[in-house]
C-alpha positions in Angstrom: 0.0 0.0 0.0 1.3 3.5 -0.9 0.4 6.3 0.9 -1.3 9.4 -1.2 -1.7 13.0 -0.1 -4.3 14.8 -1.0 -4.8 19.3 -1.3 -8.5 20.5 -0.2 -9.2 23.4 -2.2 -12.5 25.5 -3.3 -14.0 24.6 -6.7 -15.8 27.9 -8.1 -17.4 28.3 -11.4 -18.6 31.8 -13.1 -21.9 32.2 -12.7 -24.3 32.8 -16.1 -27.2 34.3 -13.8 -27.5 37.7 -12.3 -26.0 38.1 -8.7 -22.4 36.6 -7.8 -19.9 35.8 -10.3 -18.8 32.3 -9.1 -20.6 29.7 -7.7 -20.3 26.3 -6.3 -20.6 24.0 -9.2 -23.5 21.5 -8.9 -23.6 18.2 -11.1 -25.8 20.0 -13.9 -22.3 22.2 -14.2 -20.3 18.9 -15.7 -23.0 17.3 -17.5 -21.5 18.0 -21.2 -18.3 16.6 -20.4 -17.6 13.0 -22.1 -16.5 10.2 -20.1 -13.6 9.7 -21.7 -11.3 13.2 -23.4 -8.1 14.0 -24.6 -6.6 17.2 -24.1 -2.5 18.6 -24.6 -1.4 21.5 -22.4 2.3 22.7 -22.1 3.5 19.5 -24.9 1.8 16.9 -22.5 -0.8 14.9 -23.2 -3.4 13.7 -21.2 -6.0 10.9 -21.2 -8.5 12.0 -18.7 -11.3 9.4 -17.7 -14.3 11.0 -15.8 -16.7 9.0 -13.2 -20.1 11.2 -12.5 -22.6 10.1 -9.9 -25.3 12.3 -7.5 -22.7 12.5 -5.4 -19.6 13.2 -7.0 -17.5 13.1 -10.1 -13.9 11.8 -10.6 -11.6 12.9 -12.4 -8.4 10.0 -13.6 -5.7 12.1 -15.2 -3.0 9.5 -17.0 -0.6 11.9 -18.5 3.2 12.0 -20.3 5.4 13.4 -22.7 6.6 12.6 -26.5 10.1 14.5 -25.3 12.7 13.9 -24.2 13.3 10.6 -25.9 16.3 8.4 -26.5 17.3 7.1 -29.8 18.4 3.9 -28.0 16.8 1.8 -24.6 18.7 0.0 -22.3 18.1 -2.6 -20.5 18.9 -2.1 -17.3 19.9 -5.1 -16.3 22.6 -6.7 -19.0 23.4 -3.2 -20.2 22.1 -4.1 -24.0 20.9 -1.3 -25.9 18.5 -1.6 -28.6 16.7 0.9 -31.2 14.0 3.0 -29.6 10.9 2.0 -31.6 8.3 5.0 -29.9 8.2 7.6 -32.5 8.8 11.7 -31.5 5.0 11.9 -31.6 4.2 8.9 -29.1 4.3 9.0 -25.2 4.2 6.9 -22.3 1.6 7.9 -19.7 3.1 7.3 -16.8 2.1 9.7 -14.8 -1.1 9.9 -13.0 -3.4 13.0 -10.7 -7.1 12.6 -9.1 -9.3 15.4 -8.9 -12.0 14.2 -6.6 -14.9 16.8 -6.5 -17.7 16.5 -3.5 -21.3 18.1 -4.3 -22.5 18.1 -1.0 -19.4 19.6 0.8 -18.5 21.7 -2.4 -14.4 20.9 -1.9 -12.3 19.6 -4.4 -9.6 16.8 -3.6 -6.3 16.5 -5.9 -3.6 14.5 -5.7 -1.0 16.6 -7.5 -1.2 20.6 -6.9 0.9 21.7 -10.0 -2.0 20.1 -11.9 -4.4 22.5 -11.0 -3.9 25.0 -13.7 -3.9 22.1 -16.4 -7.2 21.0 -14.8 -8.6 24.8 -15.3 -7.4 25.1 -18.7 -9.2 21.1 -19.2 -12.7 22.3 -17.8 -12.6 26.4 -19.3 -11.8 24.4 -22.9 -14.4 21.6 -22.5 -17.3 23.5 -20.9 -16.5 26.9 -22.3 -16.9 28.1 -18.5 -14.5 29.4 -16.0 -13.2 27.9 -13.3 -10.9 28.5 -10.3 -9.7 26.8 -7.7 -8.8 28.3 -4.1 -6.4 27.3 -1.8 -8.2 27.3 1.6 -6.1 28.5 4.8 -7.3 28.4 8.5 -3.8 30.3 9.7 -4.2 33.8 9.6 -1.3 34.7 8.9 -0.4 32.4 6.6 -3.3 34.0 4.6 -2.2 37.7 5.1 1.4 36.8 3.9 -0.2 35.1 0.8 -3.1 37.6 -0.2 -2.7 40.5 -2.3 -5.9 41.2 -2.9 -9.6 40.7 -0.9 -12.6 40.5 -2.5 -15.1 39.8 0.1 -15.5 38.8 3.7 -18.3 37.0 5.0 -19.2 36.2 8.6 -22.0 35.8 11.3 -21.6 37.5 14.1 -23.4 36.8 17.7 -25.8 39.5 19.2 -23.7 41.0 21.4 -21.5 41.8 18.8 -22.1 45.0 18.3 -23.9 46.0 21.6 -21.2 47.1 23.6 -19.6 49.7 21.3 -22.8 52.2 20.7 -21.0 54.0 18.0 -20.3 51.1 15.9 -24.2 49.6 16.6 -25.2 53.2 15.6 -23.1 53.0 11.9 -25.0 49.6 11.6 -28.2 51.3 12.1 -28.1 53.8 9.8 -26.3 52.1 7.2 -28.9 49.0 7.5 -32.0 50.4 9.2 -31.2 47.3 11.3 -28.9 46.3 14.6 -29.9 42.8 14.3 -28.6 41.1 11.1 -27.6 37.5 11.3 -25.0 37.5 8.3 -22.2 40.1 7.2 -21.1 40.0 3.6 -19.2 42.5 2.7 -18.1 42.8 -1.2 -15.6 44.9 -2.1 -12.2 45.1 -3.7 -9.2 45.8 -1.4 -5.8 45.3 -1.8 -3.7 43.7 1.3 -2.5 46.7 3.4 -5.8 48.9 3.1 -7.2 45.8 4.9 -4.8 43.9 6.7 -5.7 45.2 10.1 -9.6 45.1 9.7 -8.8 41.1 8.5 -6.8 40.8 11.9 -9.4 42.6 13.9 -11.9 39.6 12.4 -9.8 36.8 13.3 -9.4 38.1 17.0 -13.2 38.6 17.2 -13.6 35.1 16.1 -11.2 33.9 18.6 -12.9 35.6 21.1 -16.0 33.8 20.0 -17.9 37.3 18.7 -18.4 36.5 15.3 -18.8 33.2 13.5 -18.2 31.7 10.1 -15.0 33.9 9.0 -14.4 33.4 5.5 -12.6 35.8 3.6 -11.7 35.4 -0.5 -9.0 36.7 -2.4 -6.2 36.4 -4.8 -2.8 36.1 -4.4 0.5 37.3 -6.2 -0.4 35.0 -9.0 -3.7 35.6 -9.8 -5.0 32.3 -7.7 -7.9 32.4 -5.5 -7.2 31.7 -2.2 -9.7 31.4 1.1 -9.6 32.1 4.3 -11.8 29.5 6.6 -12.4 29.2 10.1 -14.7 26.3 9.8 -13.9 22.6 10.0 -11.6 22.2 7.1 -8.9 19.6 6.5 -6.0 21.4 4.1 -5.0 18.3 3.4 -6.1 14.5 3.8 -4.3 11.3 3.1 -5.4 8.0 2.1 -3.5 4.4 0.5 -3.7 2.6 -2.6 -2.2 0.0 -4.2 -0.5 0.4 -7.7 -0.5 -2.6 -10.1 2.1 -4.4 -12.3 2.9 -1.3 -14.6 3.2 0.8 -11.3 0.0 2.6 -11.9 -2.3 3.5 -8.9 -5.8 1.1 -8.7 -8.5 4.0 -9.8 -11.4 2.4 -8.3 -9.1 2.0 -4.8 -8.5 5.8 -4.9 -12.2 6.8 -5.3 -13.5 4.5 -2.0 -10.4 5.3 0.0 -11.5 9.1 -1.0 -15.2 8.3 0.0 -14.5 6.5 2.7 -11.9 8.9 4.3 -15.0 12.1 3.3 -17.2 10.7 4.7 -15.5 9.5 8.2 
């Protein structure tokens, strides 16, 4: 048994209706995808087999690269060298990544990170859709260090919140006609040092168990979304797997260690 770790991340689509931009994708979102495609990105190919259920869908990434290849292979053990007989336009998929995606906890599971922008391009090409996917971060400031830019904060706060600082409860009046709200979103676009403090300020309120529900959403230096959650996520999860005789991971393992490790 071999030992696989898997990233958590946010899976967002853009939205086609009226109102927020992205959304969680549902299973309606993936229902013109094929069960089997082929797609190339960066001069490697993949073979990409897709499992969709109620639940879920499954993504099996088997991947590789015409280049570099050897005019000659060896064999390892006697040393004998032979003519390479795979032509500059053939590969050997080797390689392998899972992108596991859960409806009903809207989180994304993937085996292999530097993936992720391949697996973007794959969905953007064959739903004509964009998608991101958003690292999620429960250490503060890990998150500040990593953000560049916020574009919203959400959070529910408890009632006494507000009730002991009259001036703030009185800004909250008169900007809500209300004191009493049960959800904050605020949706704006800062960049990190106009809002570092006021992010800070949020975490301490939540560790002082005044508001609840933190989630902030941003971008970092590269243009990835990123999340800050103070709910019960997992950044990362592990699970095992056998590989068979070509050294290639059992698919159908993955997927139930995956559901069975979800749903503990």
């Amino acid at each position: 048994m071999v030992e696989i770790p898997f990233s958590i991340m946010q899976l967002i689509e853009e939205s086609t209706n009226s109102g927020d931009r992205f959304v969680f994708p549902t299973k309606n979102s993936f229902v013109l995808l094929e069960n089997k495609i082929q797609f190339n990105d960066n001069q490697t190919y993949f073979e990409i087999s897709i499992e969709k259920t109620d639940d879920y869908i499954f993504f099996v990434f088997n991947f590789g690269n015409p280049t570099p290849r050897d005019n000659e292979l060896t064999d390892v053990n006697t040393g004998v060298k032979r003519e390479n007989s795979r032509t500059i336009t053939e590969a050997e998929l080797n390689n392998q990544a899972f992108f596991f995606y859960y409806f009903q906890k809207n989180l994304l599971y993937l085996s292999n990170s530097h993936k992720k922008a391949a697996f973007e391009k794959m969905l953007k090409e064959k739903l004509n859709t964009d998608f991101k996917l958003k690292t999620i971060f429960k250490n503060i400031d890990e998150f500040i260090n990593t953000l560049k830019e916020c574009r919203q904060i959400k959070f529910s706060h408890i009632n006494d919140l507000f009730s002991n600082d009259s001036a703030k409860k009185q800004a909250l009046v008169d900007l809500t006609g209300t004191d009493a709200p049960n959800t904050f979103t605020i949706t704006a676009k800062y960049n990190k040092h106009n809002i570092e403090n006021f992010i800070r300020i949020l975490s301490k309120e939540k560790n002082n168990n005044k508001i609840s529900s933190l989630i902030i959403n941003g971008f970092d230096e590269s243009g990835f979304g990123i999340v800050y959650n103070t709910e019960n996520f997992q950044q990362k999860m592990k699970i095992t797997a056998t590989k068979n005789e070509n050294e290639k991971f059992k698919t159908d393992e993955i997927r139930d260690s995956l559901l069975k490790e979800i749903n503990r």
